[in-house]
DRENFIDREN-504553 format. One record per residue (C-alpha): x, y, z. Coordinates in steps of 0.001 Angstrom, whole numbers, m for minus. Example, Ala and Ser with C-alpha at 12.3 -4.5 7.8 and 13.67 -1.06 7.14 Angstrom:
2
X->12300 | Y->m4500 | Z->7800
X->13670 | Y->m1060 | Z->7140
//
This chain:
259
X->10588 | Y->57623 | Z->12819
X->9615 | Y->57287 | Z->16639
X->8232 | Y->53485 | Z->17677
X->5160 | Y->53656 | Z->19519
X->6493 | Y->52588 | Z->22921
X->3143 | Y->49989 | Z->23288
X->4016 | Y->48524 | Z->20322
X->8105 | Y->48484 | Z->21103
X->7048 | Y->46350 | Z->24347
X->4826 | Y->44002 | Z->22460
X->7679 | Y->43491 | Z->20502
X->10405 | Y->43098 | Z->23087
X->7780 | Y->40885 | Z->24759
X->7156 | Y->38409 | Z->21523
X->10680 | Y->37856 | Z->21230
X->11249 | Y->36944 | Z->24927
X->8087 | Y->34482 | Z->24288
X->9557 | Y->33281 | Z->20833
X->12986 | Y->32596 | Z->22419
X->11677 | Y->30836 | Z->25235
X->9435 | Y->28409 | Z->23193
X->12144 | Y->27807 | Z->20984
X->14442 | Y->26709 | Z->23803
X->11668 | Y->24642 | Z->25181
X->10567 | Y->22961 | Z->22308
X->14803 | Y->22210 | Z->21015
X->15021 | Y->20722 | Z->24423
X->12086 | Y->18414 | Z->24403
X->13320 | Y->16731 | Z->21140
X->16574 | Y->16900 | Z->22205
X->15303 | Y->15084 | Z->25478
X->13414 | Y->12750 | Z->23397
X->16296 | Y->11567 | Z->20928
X->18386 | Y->11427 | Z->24069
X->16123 | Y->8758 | Z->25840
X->15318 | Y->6710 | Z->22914
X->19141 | Y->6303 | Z->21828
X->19921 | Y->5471 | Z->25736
X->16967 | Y->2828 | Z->25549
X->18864 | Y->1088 | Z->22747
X->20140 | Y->m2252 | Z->23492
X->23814 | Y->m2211 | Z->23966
X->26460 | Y->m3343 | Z->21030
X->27597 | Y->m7119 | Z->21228
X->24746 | Y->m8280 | Z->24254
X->24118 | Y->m11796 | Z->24635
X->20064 | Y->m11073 | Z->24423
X->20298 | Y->m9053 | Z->21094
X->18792 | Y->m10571 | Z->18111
X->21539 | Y->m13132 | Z->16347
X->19515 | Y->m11954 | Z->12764
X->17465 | Y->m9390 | Z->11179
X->14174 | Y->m10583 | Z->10342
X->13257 | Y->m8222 | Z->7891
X->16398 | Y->m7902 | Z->5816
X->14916 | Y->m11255 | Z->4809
X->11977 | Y->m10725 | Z->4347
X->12551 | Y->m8057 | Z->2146
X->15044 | Y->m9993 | Z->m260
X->13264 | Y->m12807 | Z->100
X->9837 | Y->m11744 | Z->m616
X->10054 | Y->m8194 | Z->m2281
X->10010 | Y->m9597 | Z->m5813
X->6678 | Y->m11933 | Z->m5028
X->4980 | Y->m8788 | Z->m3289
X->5989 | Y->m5551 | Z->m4976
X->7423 | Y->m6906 | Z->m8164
X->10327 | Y->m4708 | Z->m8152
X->13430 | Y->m6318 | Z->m9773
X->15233 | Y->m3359 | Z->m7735
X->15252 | Y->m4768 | Z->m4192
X->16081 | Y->m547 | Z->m2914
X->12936 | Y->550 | Z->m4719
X->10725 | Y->m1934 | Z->m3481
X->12040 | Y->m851 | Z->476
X->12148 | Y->2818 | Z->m32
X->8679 | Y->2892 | Z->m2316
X->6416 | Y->512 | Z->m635
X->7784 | Y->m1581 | Z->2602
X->9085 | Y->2177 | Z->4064
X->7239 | Y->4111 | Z->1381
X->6411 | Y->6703 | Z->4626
X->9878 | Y->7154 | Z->5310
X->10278 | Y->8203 | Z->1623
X->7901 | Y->10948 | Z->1644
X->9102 | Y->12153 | Z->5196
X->12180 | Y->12804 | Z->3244
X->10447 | Y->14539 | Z->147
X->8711 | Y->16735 | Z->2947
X->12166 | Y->17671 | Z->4394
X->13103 | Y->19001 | Z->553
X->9845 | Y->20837 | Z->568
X->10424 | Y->22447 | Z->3730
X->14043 | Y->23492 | Z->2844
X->12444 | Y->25490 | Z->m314
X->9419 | Y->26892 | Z->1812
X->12192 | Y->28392 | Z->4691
X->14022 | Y->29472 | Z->1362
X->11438 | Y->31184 | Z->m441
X->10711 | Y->32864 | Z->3133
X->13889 | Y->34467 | Z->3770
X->14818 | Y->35152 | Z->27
X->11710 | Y->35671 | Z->m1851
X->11675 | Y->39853 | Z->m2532
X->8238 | Y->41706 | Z->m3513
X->8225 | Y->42056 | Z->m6732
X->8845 | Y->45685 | Z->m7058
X->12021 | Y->45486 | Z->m5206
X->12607 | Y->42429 | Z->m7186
X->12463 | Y->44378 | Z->m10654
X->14387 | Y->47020 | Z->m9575
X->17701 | Y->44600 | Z->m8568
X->17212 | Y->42533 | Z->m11512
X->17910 | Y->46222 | Z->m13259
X->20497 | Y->47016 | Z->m11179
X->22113 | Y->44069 | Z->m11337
X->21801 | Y->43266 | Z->m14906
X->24770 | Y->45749 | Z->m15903
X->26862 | Y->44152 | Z->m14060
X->26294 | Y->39989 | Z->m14079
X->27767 | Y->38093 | Z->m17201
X->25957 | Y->37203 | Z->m20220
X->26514 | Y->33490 | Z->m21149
X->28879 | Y->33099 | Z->m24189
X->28177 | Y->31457 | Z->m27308
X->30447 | Y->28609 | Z->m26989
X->28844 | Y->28013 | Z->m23698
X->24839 | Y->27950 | Z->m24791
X->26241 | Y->25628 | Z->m28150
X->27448 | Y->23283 | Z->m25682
X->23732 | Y->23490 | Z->m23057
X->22255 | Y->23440 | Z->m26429
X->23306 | Y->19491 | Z->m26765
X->23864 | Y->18331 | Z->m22948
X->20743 | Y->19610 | Z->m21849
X->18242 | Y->17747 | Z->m23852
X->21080 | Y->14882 | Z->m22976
X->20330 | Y->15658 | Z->m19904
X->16815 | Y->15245 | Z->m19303
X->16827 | Y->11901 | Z->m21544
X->19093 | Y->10322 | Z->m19164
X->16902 | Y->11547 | Z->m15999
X->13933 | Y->10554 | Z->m17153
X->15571 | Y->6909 | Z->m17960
X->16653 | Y->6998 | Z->m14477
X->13699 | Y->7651 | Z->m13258
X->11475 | Y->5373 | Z->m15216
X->14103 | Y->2018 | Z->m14832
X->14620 | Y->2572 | Z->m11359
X->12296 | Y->m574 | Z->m9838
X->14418 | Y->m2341 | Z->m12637
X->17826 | Y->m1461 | Z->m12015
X->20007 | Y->1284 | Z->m9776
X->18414 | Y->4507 | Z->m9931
X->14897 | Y->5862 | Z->m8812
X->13122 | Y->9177 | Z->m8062
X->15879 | Y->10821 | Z->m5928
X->18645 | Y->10524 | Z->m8589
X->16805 | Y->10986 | Z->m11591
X->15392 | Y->13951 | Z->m10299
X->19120 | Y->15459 | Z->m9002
X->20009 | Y->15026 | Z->m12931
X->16419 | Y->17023 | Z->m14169
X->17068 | Y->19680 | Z->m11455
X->20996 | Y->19880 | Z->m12836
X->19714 | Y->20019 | Z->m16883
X->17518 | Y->22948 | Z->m15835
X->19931 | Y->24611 | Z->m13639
X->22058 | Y->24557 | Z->m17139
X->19368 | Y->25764 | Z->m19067
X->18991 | Y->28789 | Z->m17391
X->23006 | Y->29717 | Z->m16582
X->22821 | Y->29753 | Z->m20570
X->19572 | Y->31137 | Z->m21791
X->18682 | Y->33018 | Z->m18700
X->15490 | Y->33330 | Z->m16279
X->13622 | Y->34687 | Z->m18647
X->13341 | Y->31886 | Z->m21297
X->13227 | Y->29407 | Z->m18445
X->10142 | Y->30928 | Z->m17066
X->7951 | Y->30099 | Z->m20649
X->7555 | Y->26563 | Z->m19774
X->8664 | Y->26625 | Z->m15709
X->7267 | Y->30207 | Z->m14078
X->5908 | Y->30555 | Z->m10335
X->2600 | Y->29265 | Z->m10867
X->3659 | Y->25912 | Z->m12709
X->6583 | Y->24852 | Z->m10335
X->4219 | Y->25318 | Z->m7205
X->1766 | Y->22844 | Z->m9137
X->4319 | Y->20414 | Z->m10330
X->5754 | Y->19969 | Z->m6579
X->2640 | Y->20253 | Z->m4709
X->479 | Y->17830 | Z->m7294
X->3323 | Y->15250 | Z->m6667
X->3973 | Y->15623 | Z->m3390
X->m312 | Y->14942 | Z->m2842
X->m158 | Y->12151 | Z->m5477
X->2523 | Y->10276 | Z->m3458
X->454 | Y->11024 | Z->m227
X->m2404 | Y->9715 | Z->m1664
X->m1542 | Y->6885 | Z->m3404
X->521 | Y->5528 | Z->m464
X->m2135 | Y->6604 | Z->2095
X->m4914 | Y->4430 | Z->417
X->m2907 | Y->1512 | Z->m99
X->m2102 | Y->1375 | Z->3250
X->m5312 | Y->2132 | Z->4735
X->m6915 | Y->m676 | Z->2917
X->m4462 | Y->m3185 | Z->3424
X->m4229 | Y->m2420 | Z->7163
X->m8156 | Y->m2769 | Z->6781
X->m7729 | Y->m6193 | Z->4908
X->m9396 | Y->m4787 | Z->1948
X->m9004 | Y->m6977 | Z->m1371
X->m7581 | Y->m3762 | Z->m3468
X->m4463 | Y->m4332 | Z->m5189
X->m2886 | Y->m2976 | Z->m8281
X->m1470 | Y->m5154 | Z->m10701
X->2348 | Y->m5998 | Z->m10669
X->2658 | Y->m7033 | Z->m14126
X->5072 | Y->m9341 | Z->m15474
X->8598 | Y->m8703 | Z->m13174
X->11123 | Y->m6993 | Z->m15565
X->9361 | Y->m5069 | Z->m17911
X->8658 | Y->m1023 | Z->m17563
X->5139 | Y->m1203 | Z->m16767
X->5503 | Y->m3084 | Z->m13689
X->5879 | Y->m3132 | Z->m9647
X->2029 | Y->m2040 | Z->m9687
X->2859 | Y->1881 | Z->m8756
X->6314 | Y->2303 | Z->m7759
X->6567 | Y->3900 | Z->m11715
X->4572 | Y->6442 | Z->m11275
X->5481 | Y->7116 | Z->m7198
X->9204 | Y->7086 | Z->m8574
X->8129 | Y->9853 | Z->m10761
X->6072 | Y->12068 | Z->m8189
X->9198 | Y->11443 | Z->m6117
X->11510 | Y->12672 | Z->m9282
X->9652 | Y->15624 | Z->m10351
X->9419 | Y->16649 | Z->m6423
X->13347 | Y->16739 | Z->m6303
X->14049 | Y->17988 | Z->m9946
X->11637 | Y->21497 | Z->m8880
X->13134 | Y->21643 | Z->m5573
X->16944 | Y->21472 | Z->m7120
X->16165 | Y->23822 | Z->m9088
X->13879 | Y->26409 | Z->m7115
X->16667 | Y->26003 | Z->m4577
X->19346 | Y->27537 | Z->m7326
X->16922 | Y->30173 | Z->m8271
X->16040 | Y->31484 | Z->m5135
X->19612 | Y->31814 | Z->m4140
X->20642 | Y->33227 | Z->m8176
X->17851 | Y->35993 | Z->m8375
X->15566 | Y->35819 | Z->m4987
X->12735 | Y->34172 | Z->m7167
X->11544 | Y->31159 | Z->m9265
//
C-alpha cells in the first residue's frame, strides 16, 4: 500500500515537532530540579536550622488535631494529605500509560485469548484448594489493615498491596473469566475513579474551609477506637481500594492485554 506523500510529510513533520517538545519540556524540569536542589542550603552550615519545627509539631500535636493514634497516618492523610494523592495520581497514571500501550480492540483481543488458550496452563486442583482458603484470608487481613491503620502500622497503601495480591490469586486459579462477575471493565474504572474523586474532594473542602477560617470540622471521636480520626477511615479506604484496582489492573493488563 503506497503512503500518500502529503500525508508521509505531515507525519515526518509531527515527529520532528513531538521530539523537539519532548526535549524541551525534559529539559525545563530537568533545569528546574537542577536549580532548586543547587538553592538548597549546604550540609553542616552554621545558619541552618539547629531543629525541625514541624517534626514537633506533628508528634506533639497530631493526636489533639487529627486524632490519629498512628502518628504516619495523621502526616500522610491530613498534615500532607496532598502529597498522598499526588502519589495515588502517579499509580493512576502508570495504569492509564498501561492500558494505552497494552489494551487490544476487542476483536483482536478474542482472537489471542483463542489462540493462546491451547497453549497457557490450566491451574491445578491442589493449587485453587489452596486460593480457595488464602484468598478470603487474604482480603480479611487487607481490609483489617486498612481499617486499623490511624490506630496502628498499616494504612491505605499496604492494605491495598495485600487486596490487589488476593485478587491477583484469585484469578491465576479460577481464571479471568470468573474474576470478571464481580470485577469487569466497567466496575474497576468506577471503583478507582469514585475513590480517587472522593479523596479529592474530601481533602479539597477541608482545606478550602479551613484556609477560609470556616467553623466546619468533622468529629474525631474518642482517640483509639475504629470510628475515629474524623475521616482518615474512610480516606484510608479510597486510598486502599485505589491501590488494590491498580495492583491488580496492572497484572491484568500485562497477563491478557485487558481488565
Amino acid at each position: 500500500m503506497e503512503i500518500n506523500p502529503i500525508a508521509h510529510r505531515m507525519i515526518r513533520r509531527f515527529r520532528i515537532i513531538y521530539l523537539v517538545i519532548s526535549v524541551l519540556v525534559c529539559a525545563t524540569m530537568m533545569a528546574v530540579l537542577l536549580l532548586t536542589v543547587a538553592d538548597l542550603p549546604d550540609y553542616g552550615k552554621t545558619g541552618n536550622p539547629g531543629e525541625n519545627e514541624v517534626f514537633y509539631r506533628y508528634v506533639q500535636e497530631g493526636l489533639h488535631e487529627t486524632g490519629a493514634i498512628n502518628v504516619v497516618a495523621s502526616i500522610i492523610l491530613d498534615y500532607r494529605a496532598f502529597d498522598t494523592l499526588g502519589e495515588a495520581l502517579v499509580l493512576f497514571a502508570a495504569l492509564i500509560a498501561v492500558i494505552v500501550l497494552l489494551k487490544d480492540e476487542r476483536s483482536v483481543f478474542d482472537q489471542h485469548n483463542l489462540e493462546r488458550g491451547k497453549y497457557e496452563p490450566v491451574a491445578d486442583q491442589i493449587f485453587r484448594t489452596v486460593a480457595a482458603v488464602i484468598v478470603p484470608c487474604l482480603l480479611l487481613f487487607g481490609l483489617y489493615i486498612i481499617a486499623n491503620g490511624h490506630l496502628s502500622a498499616g494504612g491505605g497503601f499496604s492494605g491495598g498491596a495485600v487486596l490487589g495480591a488476593a485478587m491477583i490469586m484469585y484469578q491465576l486459579a479460577f481464571g479471568s473469566e470468573k474474576t470478571r462477575r464481580f470485577l469487569n471493565e466497567k466496575t474497576f474504572s468506577r471503583l478507582v475513579v469514585g475513590a480517587l474523586l472522593f479523596y479529592a474532594g474530601v481533602k479539597g473542602f477541608s482545606f478550602f474551609t479551613g484556609g477560609n477560617h470556616l467553623d466546619f470540622s468533622f468529629s474525631l471521636g474518642q482517640p483509639g477506637s475504629i470510628f475515629s480520626a474524623g475521616l482518615l477511615l474512610p480516606l484510608n479506604a479510597a486510598v486502599g481500594l485505589a491501590v488494590a484496582c491498580t495492583i491488580f489492573g496492572l497484572f491484568s493488563l500485562f497477563d491478557k492485554g485487558d481488565i
